[in-house]
C-alpha positions in Angstrom: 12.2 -9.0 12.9 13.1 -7.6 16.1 10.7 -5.0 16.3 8.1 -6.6 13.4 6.0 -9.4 12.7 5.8 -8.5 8.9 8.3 -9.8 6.2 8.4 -11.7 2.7 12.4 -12.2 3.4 12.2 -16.0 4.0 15.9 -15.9 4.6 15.7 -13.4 7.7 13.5 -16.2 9.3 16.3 -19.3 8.7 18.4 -16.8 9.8 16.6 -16.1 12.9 16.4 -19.9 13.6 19.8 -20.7 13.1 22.2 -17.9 14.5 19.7 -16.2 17.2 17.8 -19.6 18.2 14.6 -18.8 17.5 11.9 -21.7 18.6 8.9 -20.7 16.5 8.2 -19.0 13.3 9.9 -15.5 13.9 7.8 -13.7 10.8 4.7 -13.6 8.9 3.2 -12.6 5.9 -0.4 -12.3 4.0 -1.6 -13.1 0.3 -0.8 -10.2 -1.5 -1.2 -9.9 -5.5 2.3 -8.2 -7.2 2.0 -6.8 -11.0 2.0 -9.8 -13.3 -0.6 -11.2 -11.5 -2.7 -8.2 -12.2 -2.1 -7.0 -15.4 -2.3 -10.8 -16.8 -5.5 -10.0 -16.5 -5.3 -7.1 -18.8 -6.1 -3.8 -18.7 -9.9 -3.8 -19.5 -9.5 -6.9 -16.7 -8.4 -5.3 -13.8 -11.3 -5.1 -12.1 -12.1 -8.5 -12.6 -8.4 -9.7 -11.1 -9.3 -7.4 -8.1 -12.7 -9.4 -7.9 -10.8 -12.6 -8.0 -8.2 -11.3 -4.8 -11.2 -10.8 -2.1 -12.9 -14.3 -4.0 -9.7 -16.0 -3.2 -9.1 -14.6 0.1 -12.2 -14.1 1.3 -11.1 -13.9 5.3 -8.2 -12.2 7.0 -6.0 -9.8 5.6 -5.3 -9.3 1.5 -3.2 -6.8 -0.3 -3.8 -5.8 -4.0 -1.4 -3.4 -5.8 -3.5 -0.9 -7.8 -1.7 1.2 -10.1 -1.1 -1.0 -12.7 -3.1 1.7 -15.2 -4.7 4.4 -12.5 -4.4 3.9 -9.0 -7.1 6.7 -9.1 -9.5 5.1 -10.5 -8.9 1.9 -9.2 -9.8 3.6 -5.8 -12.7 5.5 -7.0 -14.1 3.2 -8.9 -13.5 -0.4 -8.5 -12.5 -0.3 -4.7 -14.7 2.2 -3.6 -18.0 1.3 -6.0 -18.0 -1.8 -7.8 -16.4 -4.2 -4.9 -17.2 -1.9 -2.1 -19.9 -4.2 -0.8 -17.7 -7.2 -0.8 -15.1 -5.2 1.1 -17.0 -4.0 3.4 -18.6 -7.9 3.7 -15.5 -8.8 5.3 -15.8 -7.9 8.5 -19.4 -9.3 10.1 -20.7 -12.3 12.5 -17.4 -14.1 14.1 -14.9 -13.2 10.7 -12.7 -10.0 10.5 -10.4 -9.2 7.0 -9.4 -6.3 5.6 -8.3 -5.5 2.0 -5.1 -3.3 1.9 -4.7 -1.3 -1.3 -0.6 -0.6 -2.4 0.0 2.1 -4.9 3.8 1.6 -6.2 4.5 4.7 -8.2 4.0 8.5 -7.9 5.3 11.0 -5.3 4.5 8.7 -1.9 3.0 12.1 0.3 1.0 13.1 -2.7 -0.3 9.9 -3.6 -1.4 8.6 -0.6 -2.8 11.5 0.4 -4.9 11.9 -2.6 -5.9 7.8 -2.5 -7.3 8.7 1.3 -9.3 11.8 0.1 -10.8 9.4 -2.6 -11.1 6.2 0.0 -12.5 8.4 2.7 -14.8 9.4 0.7 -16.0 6.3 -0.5 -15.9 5.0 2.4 -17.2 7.9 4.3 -20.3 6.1 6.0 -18.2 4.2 8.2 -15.1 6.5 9.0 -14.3 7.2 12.4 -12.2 10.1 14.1 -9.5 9.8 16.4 -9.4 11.5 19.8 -6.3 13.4 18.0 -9.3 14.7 15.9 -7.7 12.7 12.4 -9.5 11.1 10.2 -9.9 7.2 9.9 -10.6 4.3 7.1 -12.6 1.6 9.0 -11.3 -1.4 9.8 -12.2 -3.1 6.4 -9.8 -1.2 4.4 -5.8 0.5 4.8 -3.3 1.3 2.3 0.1 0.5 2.3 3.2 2.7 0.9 6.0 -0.1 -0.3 7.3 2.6 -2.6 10.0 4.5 -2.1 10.1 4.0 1.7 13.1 4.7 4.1 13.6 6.6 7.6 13.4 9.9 5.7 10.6 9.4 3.4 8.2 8.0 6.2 8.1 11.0 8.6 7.2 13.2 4.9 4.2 11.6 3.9 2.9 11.1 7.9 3.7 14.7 7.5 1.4 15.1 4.6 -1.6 12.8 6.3 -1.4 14.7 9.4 -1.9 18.1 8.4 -4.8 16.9 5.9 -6.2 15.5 8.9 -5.8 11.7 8.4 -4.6 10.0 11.3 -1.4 7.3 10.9 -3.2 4.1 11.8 -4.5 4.6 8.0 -1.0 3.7 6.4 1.0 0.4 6.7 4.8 1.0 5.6 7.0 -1.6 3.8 10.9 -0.8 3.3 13.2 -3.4 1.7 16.7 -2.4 -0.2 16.5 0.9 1.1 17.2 -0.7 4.5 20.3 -1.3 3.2 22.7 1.0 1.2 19.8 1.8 -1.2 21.1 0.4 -4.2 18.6 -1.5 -6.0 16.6 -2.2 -9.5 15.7 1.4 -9.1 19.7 2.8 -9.3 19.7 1.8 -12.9 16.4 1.2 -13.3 15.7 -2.0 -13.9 13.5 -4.4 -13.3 11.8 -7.8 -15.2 8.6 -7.9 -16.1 6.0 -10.4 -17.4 5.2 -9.1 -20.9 3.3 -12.1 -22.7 1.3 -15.1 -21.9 -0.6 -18.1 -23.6 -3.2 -20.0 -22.3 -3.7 -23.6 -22.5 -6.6 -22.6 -25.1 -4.4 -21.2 -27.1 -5.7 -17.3 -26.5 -2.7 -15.2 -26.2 -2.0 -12.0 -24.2 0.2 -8.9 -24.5 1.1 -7.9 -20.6 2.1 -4.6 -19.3 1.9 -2.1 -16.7 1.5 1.8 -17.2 0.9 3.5 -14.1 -0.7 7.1 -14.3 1.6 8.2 -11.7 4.9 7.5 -13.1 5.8 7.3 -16.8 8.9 5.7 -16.1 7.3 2.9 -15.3 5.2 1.6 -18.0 7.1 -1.6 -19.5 7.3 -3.3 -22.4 4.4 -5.7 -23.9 4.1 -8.8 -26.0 7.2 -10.5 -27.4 10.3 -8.8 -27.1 13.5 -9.0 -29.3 16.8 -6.7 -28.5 17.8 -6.2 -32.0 20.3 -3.3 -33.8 18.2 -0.5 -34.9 20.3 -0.5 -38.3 17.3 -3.5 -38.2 15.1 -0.2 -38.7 16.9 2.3 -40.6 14.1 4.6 -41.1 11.0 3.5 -39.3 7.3 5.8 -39.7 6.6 7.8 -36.0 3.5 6.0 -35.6 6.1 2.5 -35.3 8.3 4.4 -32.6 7.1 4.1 -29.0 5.5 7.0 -27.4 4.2 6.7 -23.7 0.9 7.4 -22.9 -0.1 10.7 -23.3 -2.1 12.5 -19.9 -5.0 10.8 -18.4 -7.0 10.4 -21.4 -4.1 9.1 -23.3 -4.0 5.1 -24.6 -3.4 3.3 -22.1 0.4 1.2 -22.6 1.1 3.8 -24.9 1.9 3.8 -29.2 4.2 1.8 -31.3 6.5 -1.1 -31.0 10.1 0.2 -31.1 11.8 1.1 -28.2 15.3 2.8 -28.8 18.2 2.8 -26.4 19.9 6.3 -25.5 22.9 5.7 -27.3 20.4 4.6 -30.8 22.6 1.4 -31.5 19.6 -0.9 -30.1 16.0 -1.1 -30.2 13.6 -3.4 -28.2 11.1 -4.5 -30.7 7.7 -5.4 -29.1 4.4 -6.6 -30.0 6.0 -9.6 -31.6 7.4 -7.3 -34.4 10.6 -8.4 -34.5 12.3 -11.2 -36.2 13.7 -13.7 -33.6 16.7 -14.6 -36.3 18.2 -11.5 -35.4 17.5 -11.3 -31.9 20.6 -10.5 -29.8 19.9 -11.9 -26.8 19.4 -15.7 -26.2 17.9 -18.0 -23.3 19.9 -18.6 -20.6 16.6 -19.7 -18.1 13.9 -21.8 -18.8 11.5 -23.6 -16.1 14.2 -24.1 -13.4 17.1 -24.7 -15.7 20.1 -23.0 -17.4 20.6 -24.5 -20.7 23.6 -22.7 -21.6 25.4 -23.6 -18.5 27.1 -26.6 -19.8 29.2 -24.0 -22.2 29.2 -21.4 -19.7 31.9 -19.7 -17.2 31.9 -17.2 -14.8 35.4 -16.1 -16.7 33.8 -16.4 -20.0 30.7 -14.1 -19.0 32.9 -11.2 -16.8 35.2 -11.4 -20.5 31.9 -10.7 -22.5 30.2 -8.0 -19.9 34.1 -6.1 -20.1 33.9 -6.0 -24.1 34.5 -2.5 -24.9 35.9 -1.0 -22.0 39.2 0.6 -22.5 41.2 3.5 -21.4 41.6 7.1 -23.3 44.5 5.3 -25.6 42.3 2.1 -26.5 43.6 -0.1 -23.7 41.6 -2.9 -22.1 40.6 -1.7 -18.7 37.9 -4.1 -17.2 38.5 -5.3 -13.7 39.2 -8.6 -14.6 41.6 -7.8 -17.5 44.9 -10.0 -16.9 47.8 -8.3 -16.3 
């Protein structure tokens, strides 16, 4: 906050107001869509959940993340054809806005530079060029690069743009753990993801995400149980999970089982499983805990330490009593 206006970190603002005195609101932010409230939509409805974004927000400035399935195509297609006019409707008589596309997956230089080839070309009838010679999105339009950014990764992919001949003021950069020490959902990889919904109609969803740039991100869909895979002692290959294969490939992938890399547990999805032997249970539900009553912080660091022990079969957790 000292050098930007930009954040979604409410807690830097308090913060700001009540160790460094700040009088007036010391950030800002903009409606921007994340990946539940895309893919909710599912896949054969992203466009339409785009639509809905420059419906909602029809003025100022709106971000939409767009590799959900194929950044690529979202670009090409949907941005760049289908909703182009509405995009560039944003900016006329007395009103200015601006839709900012996010990718969130891929190699950042390669992807961004590939989404401004595509964008600049969509676009191309009201590109501009700087007096550095680059190339320039009009005003309508930016991308922003939330993933994977730090102080090294930044100068890379300006890098990149600059010597395909796109000009910086195309880009918008967002950097939050890696701020920090850089350890994050990514260290481990993991991360929570909406999988299922129901509508008050009764219609039910499967939810997931598979970007085209990154297979390591596709997540799991429908309803999920964690059960042992002796639960499946010899399941058929079509039932066993197998990411999406190339471009052309299904999108969300095949199969419902998910095995761990140690082949003691498998995540059964599509509503497969059977929730009597499901080996996780609800500890959240609409703002409250309802385990928490037979719950302690003693009792849970006891449970997470099961298993750990020393060459000679010791228990060796930290919180082992001596």
């Amino acid at each position: 906050l000292v050098n930007f206006l930009g954040t979604d970190t409410v807690a830097s603002m308090v913060c700001a107001k009540k160790y460094y005195n700040a009088t007036q609101i010391s950030g800002h932010s903009i409606p921007a869509s994340e990946h539940s409230t895309i893919t909710s939509w599912g896949a054969d409805g992203e466009l339409d959940a785009f639509k809905n974004m420059l419906e909602s927000y029809p003025t100022g400035l709106v971000a939409c993340v767009s590799d959900s399935y194929d950044i690529f195509r979202a670009c090409g297609e949907y941005w760049g054809d289908k909703l182009k006019d509405m995009i560039k409707g944003r900016i006329g008589e007395g009103k200015f806005g601006r839709l900012v596309v996010r990718p969130d997956s891929g190699d950042p230089a390669t992807t961004c530079k590939k989404i401004l080839d595509i964008l600049t070309e969509k676009f191309a009838e009201d590109c501009t060029t700087t007096r550095t010679g680059h190339k320039q999105l009009p005003d309508y339009i930016r991308v922003i690069q939330g993933d994977g950014v730090d102080y090294e990764s930044i100068p890379k992919i300006l890098d990149t743009l600059k010597a395909a001949g796109y000009a910086a003021e195309n880009m918008v950069f967002g950097s939050g753990g890696a701020l920090l020490q850089k350890l994050n959902r990514d260290t481990f990889k993991c991360a929570f993801k909406c999988s299922f919904i129901e509508f008050e109609s009764g219609e039910v969803r499967e939810v997931f995400k598979d970007p085209i740039t990154d297979k390591g991100k596709s997540s799991k869909k429908g309803r999920l149980t964690l059960q042992k895979a002796s639960d499946f002692p010899s399941p058929s290959a079509d039932d066993v999970y197998k990411p999406r294969d190339g471009d052309t490939g299904v999108v969300g992938g095949t199969g419902f089982l998910h095995f761990s890399a140690c082949k003691k547990y498998v995540t059964v999805a599509s509503g497969k499983g059977d929730p009597a032997k499901d080996l996780l249970v609800e500890v959240f539900r609409n703002g409250s805990i309802p385990k928490a009553a037979d719950w302690d912080l003693g009792s849970i660091r006891a449970r997470a330490e099961e298993g750990i022990v020393t060459a000679d079969g010791k228990p060796a957790g930290a919180f082992i009593k001596a």
